[in-house]
N, C-alpha and C positions, 0 to 999 in steps of 0.2 A: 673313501668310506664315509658315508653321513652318519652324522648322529643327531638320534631321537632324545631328547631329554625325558623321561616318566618322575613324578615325584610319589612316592610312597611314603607310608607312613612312618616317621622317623630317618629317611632317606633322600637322597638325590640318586636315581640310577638314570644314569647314560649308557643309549643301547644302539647298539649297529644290527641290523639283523636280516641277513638273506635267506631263505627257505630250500628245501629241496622239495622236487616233485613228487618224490619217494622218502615218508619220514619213515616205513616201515618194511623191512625187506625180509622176505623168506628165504632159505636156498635149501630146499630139501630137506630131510631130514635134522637140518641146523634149526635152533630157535629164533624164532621172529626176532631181528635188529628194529629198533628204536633209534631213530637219530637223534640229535640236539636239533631244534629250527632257531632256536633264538638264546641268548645268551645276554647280561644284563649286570653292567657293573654297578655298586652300588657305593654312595659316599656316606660316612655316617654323619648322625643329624645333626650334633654337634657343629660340624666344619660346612653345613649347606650355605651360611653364612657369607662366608669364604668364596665358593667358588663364583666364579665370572668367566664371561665369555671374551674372549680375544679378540683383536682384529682381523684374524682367519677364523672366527667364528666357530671357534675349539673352545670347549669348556674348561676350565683350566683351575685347578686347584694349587693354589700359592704353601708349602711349607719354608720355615727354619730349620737352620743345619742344624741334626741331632734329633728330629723331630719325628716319632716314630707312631703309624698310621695302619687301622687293619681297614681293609677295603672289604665289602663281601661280594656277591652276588647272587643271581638268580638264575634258573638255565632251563629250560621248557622243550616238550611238554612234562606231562607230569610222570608219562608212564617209557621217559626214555631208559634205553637199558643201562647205560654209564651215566651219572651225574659227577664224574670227574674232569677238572679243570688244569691248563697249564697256565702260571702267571709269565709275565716278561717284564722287562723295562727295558729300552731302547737307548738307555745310557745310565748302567748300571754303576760308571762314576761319581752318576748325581745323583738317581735314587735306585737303590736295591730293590727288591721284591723277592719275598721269599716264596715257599710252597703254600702258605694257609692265605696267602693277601698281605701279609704285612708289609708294609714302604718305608723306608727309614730313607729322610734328606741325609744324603753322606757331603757333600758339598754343591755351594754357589757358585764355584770359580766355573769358568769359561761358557760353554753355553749355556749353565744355567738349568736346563729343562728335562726332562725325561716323557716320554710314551709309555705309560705303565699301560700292559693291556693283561684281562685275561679270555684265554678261547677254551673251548672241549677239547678234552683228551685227544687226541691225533686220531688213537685209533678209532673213534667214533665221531670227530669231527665232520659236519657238515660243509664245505666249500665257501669258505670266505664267512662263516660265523664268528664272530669276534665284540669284544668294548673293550673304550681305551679312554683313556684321559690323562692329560695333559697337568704334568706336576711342575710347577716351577719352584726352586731350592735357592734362598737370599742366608749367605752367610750371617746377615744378622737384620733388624729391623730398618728397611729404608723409608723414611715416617712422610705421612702427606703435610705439606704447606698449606693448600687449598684446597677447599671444597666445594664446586659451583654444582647449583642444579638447575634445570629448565624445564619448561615443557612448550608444547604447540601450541595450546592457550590459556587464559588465564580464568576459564572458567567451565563450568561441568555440568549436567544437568542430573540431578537425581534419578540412580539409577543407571547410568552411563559412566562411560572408564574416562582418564585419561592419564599418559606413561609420561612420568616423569624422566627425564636421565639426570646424570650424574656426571661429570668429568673433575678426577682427583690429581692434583698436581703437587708432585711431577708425576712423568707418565710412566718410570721404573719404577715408584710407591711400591711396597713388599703388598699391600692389600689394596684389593681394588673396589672392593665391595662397600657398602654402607648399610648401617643401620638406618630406616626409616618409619618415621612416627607422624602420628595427626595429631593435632592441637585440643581436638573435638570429635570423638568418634561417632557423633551423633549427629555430626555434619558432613563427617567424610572417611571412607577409610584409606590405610594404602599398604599392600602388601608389601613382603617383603623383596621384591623386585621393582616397587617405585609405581604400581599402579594405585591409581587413584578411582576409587568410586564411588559415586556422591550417595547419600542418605536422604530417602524420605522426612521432611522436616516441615515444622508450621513458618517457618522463616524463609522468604526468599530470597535469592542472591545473599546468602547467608557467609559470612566471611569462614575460612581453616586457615590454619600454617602447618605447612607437611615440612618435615625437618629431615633430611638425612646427616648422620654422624660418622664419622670415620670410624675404624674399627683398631687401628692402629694404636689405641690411647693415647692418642692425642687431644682426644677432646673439640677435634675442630667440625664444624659444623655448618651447617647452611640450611635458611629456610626460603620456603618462597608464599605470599598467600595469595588462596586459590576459593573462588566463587562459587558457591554450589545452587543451582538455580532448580525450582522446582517446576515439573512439566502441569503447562498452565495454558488448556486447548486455545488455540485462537479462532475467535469468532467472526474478526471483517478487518479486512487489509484494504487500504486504500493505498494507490500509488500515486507520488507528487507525476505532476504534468509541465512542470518543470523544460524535460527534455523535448517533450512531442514533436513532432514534426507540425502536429495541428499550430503552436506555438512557434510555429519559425526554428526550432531552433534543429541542425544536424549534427552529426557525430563524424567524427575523424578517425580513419581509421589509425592512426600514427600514437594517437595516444592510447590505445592499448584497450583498456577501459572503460567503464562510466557506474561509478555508484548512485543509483536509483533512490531518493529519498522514498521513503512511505509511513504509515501510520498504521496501529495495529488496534483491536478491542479485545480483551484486556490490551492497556497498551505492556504489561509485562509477559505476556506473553510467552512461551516458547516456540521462538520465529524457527526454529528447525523443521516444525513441524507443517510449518508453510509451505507447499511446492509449488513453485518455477518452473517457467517453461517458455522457450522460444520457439515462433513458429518461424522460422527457417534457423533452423543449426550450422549450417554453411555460412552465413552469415556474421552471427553473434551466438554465443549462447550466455545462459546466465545460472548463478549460484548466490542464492540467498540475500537477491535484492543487486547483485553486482556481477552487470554486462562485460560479457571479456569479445571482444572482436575477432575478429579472424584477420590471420597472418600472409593468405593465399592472395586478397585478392579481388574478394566476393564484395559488392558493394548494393543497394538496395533497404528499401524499408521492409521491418516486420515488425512483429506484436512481441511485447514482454507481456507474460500473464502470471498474476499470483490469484490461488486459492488456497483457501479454508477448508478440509478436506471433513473435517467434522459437519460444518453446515451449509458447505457448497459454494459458499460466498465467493466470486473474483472480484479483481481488477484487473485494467488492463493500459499499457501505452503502448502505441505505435511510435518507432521511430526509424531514424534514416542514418546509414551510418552513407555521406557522399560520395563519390567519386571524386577523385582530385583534391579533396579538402585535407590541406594539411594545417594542423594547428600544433604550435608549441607555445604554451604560456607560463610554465615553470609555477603552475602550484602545487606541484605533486611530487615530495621528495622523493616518492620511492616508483617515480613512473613518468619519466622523460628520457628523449631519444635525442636530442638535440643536444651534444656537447664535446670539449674538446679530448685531448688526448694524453697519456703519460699522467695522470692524476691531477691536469692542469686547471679543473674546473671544481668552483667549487660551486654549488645550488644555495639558493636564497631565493626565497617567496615573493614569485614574481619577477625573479632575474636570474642570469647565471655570471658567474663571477671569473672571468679566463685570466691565467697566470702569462708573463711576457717576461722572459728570464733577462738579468742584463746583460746586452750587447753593445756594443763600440760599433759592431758592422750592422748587417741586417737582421734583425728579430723576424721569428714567423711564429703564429701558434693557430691554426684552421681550429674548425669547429666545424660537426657534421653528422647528419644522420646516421646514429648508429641500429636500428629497427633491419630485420633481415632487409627488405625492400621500401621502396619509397614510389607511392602512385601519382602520378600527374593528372590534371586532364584540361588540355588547351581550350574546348569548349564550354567546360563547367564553371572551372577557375583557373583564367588566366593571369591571372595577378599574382605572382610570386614578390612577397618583401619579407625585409629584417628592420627589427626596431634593437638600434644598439649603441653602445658610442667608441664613438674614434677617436681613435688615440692623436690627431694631427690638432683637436679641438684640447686634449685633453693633459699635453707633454710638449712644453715648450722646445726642448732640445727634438723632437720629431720633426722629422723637413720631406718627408713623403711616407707614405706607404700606399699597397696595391692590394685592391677586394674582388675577388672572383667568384660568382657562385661556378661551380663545376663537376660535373655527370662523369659517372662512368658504370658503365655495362647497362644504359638505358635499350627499349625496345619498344618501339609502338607500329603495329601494322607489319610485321616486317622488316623494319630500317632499323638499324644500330643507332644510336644517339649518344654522344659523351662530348667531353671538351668542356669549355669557360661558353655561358650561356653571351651569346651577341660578341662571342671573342675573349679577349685572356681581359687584362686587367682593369680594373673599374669602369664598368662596360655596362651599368645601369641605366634605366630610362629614363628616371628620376630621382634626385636625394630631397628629401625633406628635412630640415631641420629645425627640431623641437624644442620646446621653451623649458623643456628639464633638461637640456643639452646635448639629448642623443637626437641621432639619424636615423630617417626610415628610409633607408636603398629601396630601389624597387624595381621589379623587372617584368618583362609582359613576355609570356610563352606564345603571344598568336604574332608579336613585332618583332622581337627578337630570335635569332635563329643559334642552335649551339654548334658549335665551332666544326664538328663532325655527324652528320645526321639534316641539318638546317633545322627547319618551321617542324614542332608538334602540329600531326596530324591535329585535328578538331573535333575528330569524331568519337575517339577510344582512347581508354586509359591507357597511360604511359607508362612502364615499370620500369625504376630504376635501382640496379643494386648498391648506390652509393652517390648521394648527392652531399657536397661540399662549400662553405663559405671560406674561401683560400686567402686568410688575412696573412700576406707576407711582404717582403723586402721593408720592412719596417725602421727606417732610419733617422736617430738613434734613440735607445734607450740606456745609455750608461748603468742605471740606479733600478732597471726592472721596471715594471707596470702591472697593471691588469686592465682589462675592457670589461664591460657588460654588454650582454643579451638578455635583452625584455621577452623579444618573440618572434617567431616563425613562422607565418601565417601563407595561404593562398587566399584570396579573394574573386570575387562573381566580376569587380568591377572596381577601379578607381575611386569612384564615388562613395564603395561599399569602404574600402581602406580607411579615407578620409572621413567617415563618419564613427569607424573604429578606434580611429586616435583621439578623435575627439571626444566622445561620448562614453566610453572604455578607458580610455588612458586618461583622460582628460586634460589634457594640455591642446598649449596651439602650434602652429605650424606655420614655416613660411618655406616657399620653393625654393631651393637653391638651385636646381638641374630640373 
């Protein structure tokens, strides 16, 4: 049965309500019947408070044992022939219910809850007309410790909502509800369900604190402040060029992303009222200055375009997101693919930091694309490297270890592709090693072949569902360790790498392999 919430004045009524095709029937000589269509439980205002909705999404009215409640209702239409009602409760242990609405909590113990419903009389009931709600009965006050609230952001624009929640801890609390207040109602309001909506004001990004209070007297409380920003037409957007393709520079499809800087007039603008638009959606698309890639496959240039929709004004950049370009450079805590496994990694700007448990025998801990798929392509960029350091440089008691990059559920053309790329273990083309003390392994997709599949075709993108850097048989680490990873790059070219370390990383290099 769903329920509809209505709020009226001085009430909460929660309402189930199925219709008949026939509210009016004659039989002859008998006077026209009247049925009930709707039926409509009602909570008095008092306790609106109080009620909250559950995690089955039941409206649920919390009493104390001994605590006695008249419920009413409403029953439509106006001109049915019975306006008589029968009440129930569905565990008359925990709450009774008499003939007018009255509920009295009789106890807490065992389940706790009752279905108090009431329907129309029988003999004129409609089929499946009914409201109910959910009473929970707490032998005595079980009081909140905590109060957190949140919301999605941390800022509003005049005349616009946004919902706060609430989570009160613990989660058996007798109330679940909170009182909520603004700091400044002339900056923000918020009902009493936690929305927030901003105020016309001469102040912009004008600071509130919305407070919610428990209800339990406890007194405990929680605020959060929230921005109200005044809508403020934008007149000319310009977008950095930064990314272009005109500038050299392409997009990866691995990192997910790309935040678009730009510049606004007014620069406070209300950038909401900006619209975006990619011309290929396949592609990339985009949301309020920030490019999200696609996940399929599609690779290709297209145009990002912002306008001003008040005075027509765009801008616009084209860019590329490549084929085969993989890039991991770990500036982005909340948006890399590259790392280990079992919570073993932790992130740091510009590096990743892998845990190595202690072992007596062999230590392993891989590290590896975790992105639905990962694209190759032998013709574009054939330069697969890692810039990282090794544990043989880095742990004296270490007397080997074994590095494999390694495919599996690859496909290009046709041919399956998986295995250790050129073979199983430290099967590279080249190690570089760097005057900060890490190595750049390196491997070439058109020289080397993987273990099952051989040579990436040259021609088409390569898709793989799990590509792996297989750091194992690591012997010994007694006391534990950890490694770093700088970066996971593809390159055009050899020459392209080496001018990356350089010039990017800034350090120097000397061949070892």
């Amino acid at each position: 049965m769903k329920f509809n919430k209505i709020i009226f004045p001085g009430f909460i009524a929660l309402m189930a309500v199925t219709s008949c095709s026939d509210d009016a029937v004659t039989h002859g000589d008998l006077d026209e019947v009247t049925y009930p269509g709707e039926i409509e439980l009602i909570v008095p205002q008092e306790l609106q408070k109080l009620v909250y909705t559950d995690l089955n999404d039941v409206e649920t009215l919390p009493l104390l044992k001994g605590e006695t409640v008249k419920l009413q209702y409403t029953i439509g239409p106006d001109n049915i022939t019975s306006s008589g009602v029968v009440w129930t409760s569905s565990n008359p242990e925990i709450v009774s219910v008499d003939a007018e609405g009255n509920i009295t909590a009789v106890s807490g113990e065992g389940v706790g809850y009752s279905i108090v419903q009431v329907a129309p009389d029988p003999f004129y009931a409609a089929s499946g007309i009914a409201s109910s709600i959910k009473v929970t009965v707490s032998d005595q006050v079980i009081p909140a410790t905590a109060v957190n609230i949140s919301s999605d952001a941390d800022e509003v624009y005049a005349g616009e909502t946004l919902q706060m929640s609430v989570t009160i801890i613990p989660d058996n609390s007798t109330y679940r509800t909170v009182e909520w207040t603004s700091s400044d109602e002339s900056i923000a309001t918020v009902d009493a369900k936690g929305l927030v909506t901003g105020v016309a004001n001469p102040n912009n990004h004008a600071p509130v604190t919305i407070t919610a209070k428990a209800l339990d007297g406890t007194g405990l409380t929680a605020s959060k402040v929230i921005y109200v920003n005044q809508i403020v037409t934008p007149e000319k957007v310009d977008i950095d060029q930064t990314f272009s393709v005109d500038n050299g520079y392409n997009c990866a499809i691995n990192e997910g992303r790309l935040n678009l800087g730009f510049t606004t007039y007014p620069a406070d603008c209300t950038l909401s009222l900006i619209e975006w638009s990619s011309s290929d959606d396949a592609i990339a698309t985009v949301n309020n200055g920030v490019v999200t890639f696609n996940t399929t496959g599609e690779f290709g240039r297209f145009t990002i375009t912002a306008k001003c929709p008040e005075t027509g004004y765009t801008s616009s950049v084209t860019l590329n997101l490549a084929a085969g370009l993989v890039r991991e450079l770990y500036h982005d805590e909340n948006n890399y693919t590259w790392y280990g496994t079992n919570g073993t990694s932790t992130w740091h700007d510009g590096y990743l930091e892998i845990d190595l448990a202690p072992s007596t025998g062999k230590a392993r801990q891989d590290f590896k694309c975790w992105a639905p798929k990962t694209y190759l392509h032998a013709g574009e960029y054939p330069i697969f490297a890692v810039k990282m350091e090794d544990v043989i440089d880095k742990y004296d008691t270490v007397t080997k270890r074994n590095i494999t990059l390694d495919a599996n559920g690859g496909n290009c053309e046709g041919t399956g592709f998986s295995g250790g790329l050129n073979g199983t273990n430290n099967k590279w083309l080249h190690d570089y090693k760097c005057s900060d003390g890490s190595h750049v392994f390196i491997y070439s997709l058109t020289e080397q072949k993987f273990q099952n599949g051989g040579l990436l075709p040259t021609t088409s993108v390569a898709t793989f569902n799990t590509l792996t850097f297989k750091y194992a048989d690591i012997e010994k680490l007694p006391n534990g360790g950890t490694y770093k990873v700088y970066w996971i790059q593809t390159f055009k070219s050899i020459s392209d790498l080496e001018k990356f370390v350089k010039d990017v990383d800034g350090v120097t290099y000397e061949v070892i392999k």
